[in-house]
C-alpha positions, -999 to +999 in steps of 0.1 A: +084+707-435+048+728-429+046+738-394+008+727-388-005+737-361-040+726-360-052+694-344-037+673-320+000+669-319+001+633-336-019+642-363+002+672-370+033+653-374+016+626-396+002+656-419+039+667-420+051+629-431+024+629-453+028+660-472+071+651-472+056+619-487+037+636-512+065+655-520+089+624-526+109+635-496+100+603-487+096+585-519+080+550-520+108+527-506+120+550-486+124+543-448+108+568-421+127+581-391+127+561-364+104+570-334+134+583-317+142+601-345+111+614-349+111+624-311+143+645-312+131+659-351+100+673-332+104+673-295+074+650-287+073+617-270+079+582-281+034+577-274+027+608-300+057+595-325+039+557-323+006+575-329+017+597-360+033+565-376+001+543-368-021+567-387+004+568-418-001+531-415-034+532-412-037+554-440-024+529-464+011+550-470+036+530-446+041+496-433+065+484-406+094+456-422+113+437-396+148+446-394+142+474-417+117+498-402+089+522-415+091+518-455+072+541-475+049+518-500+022+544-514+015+580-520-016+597-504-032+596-539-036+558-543-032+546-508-059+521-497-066+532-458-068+504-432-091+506-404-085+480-378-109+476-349-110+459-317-130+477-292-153+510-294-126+534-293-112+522-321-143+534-340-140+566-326-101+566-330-112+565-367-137+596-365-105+612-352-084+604-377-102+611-408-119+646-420-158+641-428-172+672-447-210+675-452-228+685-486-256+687-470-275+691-438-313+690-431-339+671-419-357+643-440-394+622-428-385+584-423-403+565-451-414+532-435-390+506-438-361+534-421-388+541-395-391+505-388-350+497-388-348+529-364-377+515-340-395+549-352-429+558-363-436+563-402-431+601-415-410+609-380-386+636-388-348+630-383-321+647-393-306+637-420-267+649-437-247+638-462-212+642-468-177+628-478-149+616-449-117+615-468-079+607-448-070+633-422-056+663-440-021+668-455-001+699-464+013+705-500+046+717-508+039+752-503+021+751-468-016+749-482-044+722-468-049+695-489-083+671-482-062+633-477-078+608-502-116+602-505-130+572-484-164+569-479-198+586-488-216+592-454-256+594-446-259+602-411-295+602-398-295+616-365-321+615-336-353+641-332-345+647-296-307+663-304-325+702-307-306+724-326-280+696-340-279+707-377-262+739-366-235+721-348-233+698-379-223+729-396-197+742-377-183+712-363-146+708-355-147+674-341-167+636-347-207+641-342-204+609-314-185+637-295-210+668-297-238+644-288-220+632-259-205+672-251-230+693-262-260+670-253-248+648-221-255+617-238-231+590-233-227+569-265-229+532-247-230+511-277-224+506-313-237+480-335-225+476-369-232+455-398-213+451-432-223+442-466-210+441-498-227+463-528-224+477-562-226+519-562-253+533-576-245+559-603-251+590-580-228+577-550-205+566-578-205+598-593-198+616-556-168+587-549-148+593-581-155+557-589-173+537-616-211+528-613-220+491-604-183+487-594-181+469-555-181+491-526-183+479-491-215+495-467-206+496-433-240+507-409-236+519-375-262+526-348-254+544-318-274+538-288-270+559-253-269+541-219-309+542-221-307+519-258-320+546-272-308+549-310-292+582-310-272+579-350-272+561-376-243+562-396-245+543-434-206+543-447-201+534-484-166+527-493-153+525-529-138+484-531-102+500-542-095+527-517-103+505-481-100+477-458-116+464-426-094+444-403-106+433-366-084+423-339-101+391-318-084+382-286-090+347-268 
């Protein structure tokens, strides 16, 4: 397998299992190591084996059988991805796990009914990017990064008050929750989120892969600090096909 290096050290073994999946290594059917397989294979612990598994599953390409074990059931070009949420952290587990690249990044004047959902004046300027967030990345047969499947088109609308973001935008190696909280000292506090289901537009269609006026799932996220002050605004549109929304409710 690829010796990839970059990220942490689940990730790196789940890009492996996911390239040998790619590959047919693995072919659909087949079972995974074990986790104490995949301990000795690597030399990592049974935590970071649990976590590379989880984010196969996650991405649509494994399940767990009982008696069985790991089974392969989909390659990492028509995998659905799985995101299942039960507290914060599991959105930002998500940010972690996927790979959001912008197409564009700039700055855009709220018309009035955004300034009115933000709690913002009319004509405020906010900045404003727009880019794809596809599965966490994979390694082809001969070494090379490979983007994982498309997921979502992304409009991030970001508060006035982060100076200098768009920069950081460009360059950044990790989720934008994180550099507001690093690079800004702005806890995130709370999210609020709201789905809905839509047809794509022709343009987002067109930027997804998929076909216009076919159903896609919006997810909307707002980001508030420990003051409730609305710090991001992310508006996800996922493709009906390649995507599903579990939560985990506990009595």
């Amino acid at each position: 397998m690829a010796n990839n290096t970059s990220g942490p050290r689940y990730l790196q073994i789940a890009r492996e299992l996911t390239a040998a999946i790619a590959t047919c290594q693995f072919p659909i059917g087949a079972r995974l190591p074990t986790e104490l397989e995949l301990c000795e294979q690597f030399h990592i612990s049974r935590f970071t084996a649990r976590e590379a598994v989880r984010v196969l599953s996650s991405a649509g390409l494994v399940t767990r059988r009982q008696r069985v074990g790991t089974v392969v059931i989909a390659t990492p070009s028509d995998a659905r991805y799985t995101h299942t949420v039960s507290s914060v952290g599991d959105l930002f587990q998500y940010a972690q796990d996927t790979e959001l690249r912008f197409m564009f990044v700039g700055k855009v004047a709220l018309a009035k009914e955004k300034a009115s959902q933000f709690g913002a004046a009319p004509g405020e300027e906010w900045v404003y990017a727009v880019g794809l967030r596809h599965g966490s990345i994979v390694e082809d047969a001969k070494g090379q990064e490979q983007a994982g499947r498309l997921i979502c088109l992304t409009r991030l609308y970001l508060n006035p008050e982060l100076k200098g973001i768009e920069a950081r935008l460009r360059d950044r190696k990790t989720a934008v929750y994180a550099i507001i909280e690093r690079e800004y000292g702005v806890p995130i506090q709370r999210v609020e989120q709201d789905l809905q289901s839509v047809a794509l537009e022709a343009d987002d269609a067109a930027n997804l892969g998929a076909l216009p006026g076919s159903p896609a799932l919006l997810i909307v996220r707002r980001y508030f600090d420990e003051r409730g002050r609305l710090m991001e605004v992310a508006e996800n549109i996922h493709p009906g096909d390649r995507f599903t929304y579990r939560m985990q409710l506990r009595k």
